[in-house]
C-alpha positions in Angstrom: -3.6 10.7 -23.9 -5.2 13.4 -25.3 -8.6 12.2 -23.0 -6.4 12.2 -20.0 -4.9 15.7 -20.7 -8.2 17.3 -20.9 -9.3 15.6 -17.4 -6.1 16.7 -15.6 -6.2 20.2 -17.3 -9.3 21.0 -14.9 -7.5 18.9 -12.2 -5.4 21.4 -12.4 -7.7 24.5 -11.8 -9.1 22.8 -9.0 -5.4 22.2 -7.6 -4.8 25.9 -7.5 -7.7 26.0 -5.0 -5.9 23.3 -3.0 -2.7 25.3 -3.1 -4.2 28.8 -2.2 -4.1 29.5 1.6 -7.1 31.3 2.1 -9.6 29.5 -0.5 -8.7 26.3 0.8 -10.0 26.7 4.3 -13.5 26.7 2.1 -12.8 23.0 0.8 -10.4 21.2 3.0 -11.0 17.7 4.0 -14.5 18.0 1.8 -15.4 15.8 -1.2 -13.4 18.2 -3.2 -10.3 16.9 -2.2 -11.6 13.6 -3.5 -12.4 14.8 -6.9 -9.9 16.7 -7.4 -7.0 13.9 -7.3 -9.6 11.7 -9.5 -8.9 14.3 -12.0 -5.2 14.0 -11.9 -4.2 10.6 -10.7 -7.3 8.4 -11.7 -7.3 10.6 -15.0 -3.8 11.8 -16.2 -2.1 8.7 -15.2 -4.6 6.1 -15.3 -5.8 6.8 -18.5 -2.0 7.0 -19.7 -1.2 3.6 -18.4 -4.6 2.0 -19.8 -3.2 3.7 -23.4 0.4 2.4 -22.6 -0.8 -1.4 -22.0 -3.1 -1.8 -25.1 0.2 -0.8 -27.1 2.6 -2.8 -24.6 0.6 -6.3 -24.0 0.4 -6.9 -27.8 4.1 -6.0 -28.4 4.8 -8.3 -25.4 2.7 -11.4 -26.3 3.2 -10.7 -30.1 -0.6 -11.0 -30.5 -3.3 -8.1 -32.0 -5.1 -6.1 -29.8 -8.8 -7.8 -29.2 -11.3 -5.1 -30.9 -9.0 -1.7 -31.4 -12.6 0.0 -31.6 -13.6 -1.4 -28.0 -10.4 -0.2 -26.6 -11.1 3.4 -28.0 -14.7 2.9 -26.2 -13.6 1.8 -23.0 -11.4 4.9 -22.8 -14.5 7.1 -23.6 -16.5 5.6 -21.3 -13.9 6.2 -18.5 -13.8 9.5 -19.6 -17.6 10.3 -19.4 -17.8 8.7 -16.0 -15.1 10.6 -14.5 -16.6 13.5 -15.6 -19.4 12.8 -13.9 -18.1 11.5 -11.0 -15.4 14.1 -10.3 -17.7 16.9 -11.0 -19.9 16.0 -8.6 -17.3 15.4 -6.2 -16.4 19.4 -6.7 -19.9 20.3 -6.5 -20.1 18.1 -3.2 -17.2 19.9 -1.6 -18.4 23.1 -2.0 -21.8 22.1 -0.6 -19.9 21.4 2.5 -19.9 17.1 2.2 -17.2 16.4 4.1 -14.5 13.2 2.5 -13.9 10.3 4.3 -17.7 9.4 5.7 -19.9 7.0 5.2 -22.9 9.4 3.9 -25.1 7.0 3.2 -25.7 6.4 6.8 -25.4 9.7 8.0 -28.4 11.1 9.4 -28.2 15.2 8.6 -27.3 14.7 5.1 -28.9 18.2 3.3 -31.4 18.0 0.9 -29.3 19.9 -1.6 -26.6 17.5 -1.4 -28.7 14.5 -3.0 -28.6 15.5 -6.6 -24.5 15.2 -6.8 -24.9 11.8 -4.6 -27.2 10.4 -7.0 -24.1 11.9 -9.8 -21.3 10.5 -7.8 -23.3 6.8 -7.4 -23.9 7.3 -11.7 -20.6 8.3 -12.6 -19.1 5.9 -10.3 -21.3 2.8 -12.2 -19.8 4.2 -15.5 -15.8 3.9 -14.3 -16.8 0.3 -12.9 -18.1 -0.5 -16.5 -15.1 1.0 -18.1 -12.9 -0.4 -15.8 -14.1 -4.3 -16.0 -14.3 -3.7 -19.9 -10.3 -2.0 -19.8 -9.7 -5.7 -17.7 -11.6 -7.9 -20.6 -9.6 -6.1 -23.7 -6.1 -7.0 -21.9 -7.3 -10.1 -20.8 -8.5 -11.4 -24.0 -5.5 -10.0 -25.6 -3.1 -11.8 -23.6 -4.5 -14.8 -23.6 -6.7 -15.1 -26.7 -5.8 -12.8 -29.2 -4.9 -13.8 -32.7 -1.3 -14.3 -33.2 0.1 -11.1 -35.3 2.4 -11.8 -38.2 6.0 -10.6 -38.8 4.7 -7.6 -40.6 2.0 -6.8 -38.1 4.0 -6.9 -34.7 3.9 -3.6 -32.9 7.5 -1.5 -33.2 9.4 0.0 -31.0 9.9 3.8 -32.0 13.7 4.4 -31.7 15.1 8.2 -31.9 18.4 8.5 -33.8 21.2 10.2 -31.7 22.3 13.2 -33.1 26.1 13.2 -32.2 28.1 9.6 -31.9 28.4 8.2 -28.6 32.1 7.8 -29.2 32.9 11.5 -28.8 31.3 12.1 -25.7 33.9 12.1 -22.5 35.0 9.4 -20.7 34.3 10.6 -17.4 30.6 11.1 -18.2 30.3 7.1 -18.4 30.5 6.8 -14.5 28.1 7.1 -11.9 30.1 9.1 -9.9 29.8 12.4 -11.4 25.7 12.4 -11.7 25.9 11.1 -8.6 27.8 14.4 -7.3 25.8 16.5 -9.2 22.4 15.3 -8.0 23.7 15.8 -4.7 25.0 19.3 -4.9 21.5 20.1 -6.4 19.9 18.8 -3.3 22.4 21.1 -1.0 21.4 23.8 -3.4 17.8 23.4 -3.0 17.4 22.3 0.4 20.1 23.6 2.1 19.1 27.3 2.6 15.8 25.8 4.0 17.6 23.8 6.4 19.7 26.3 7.6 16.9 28.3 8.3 14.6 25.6 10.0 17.4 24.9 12.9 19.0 28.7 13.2 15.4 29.9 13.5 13.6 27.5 16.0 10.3 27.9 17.7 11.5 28.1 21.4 8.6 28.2 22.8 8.2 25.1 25.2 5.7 21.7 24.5 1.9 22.2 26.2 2.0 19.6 29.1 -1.3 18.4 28.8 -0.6 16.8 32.7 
């Protein structure tokens, strides 16, 4: 967790590049969109769920997780090799690469742009490692790990309510008032917007093209 926080805390920086109007006509549709979601979605949240599975799949099977150590490896090596990989990706984008194209058979590739290639292919190497390896540990946990004993079985954490369940209203045990309060917050957030979107139309009339 604490891996995938750091990634996605640059993930974000870049994503206020995304978000600004005028700085993002410098990266749009580049190899900087790329990298910047492998810092929040192929970081933050797949990191998270690789952590989340090496403490569910043993509480599920009731078996020990295969090498602790290698599982604390494989998340380093993800790490490094999305740090690699995504940087380069930045570093691509601002160079002008654009996303979505086959560069290695593109013919007016820039000299300056072969360094962060050559980072992209080594960082890329390093998540196929760390992901085969992430694969392995759950695999051979499942399926051949050594059967944990009573004492050794992984526990669910359970928070202790604060107040008894038996004082809290009745009506608050039905659907229907969450159900009428989500929707009111939806009327209250959206509604302004859609009031404005059809009082406020274009008007002007469709290009005919023919």
């Amino acid at each position: 967790q604490l891996l995938a926080g750091i990634l996605f805390f640059f993930g974000g920086i870049g994503g206020i590049t995304n978000a600004s109007y005028n700085v993002n006509l410098v990266i749009h549709n580049t190899a900087w969109v790329p990298g910047h979601f492998h810092l929040t979605v192929a970081s933050a949240v797949t990191l998270s769920f690789m952590g989340i599975t090496y403490w569910l799949v043993p509480y599920l099977t009731g078996r020990k997780l295969w090498k602790p150590k290698w599982a604390v490896v494989q998340s380093w090596i993800w790490f490094v090799g999305m740090l690699i990989f995504s940087n380069a990706m930045h570093m691509l984008g601002l160079l002008g690469a654009p996303r979505r194209t086959p560069l290695g058979e593109a013919p007016y590739i820039p000299p300056e742009w072969n360094g962060n290639l050559l980072r992209v292919g080594i960082g890329g190497a390093i998540l196929f490692v760390g992901a085969y390896l992430y694969v392995f540990i759950i695999a051979k946990t499942a399926f051949g790990g050594e059967k944990a004993s009573e004492s050794e079985r992984v526990r669910i954490p359970v928070a202790e309510p604060l107040h008894d369940a038996a004082h809290a209203p009745a009506w608050l045990d039905t659907f229907k008032p969450w159900v009428i309060g989500a929707l009111l917050l939806v009327i209250i957030a959206y509604g302004p917007v859609l009031i404005d979107l059809l009082t406020h139309t274009v008007g002007s009339p469709g290009l005919k093209v023919w």
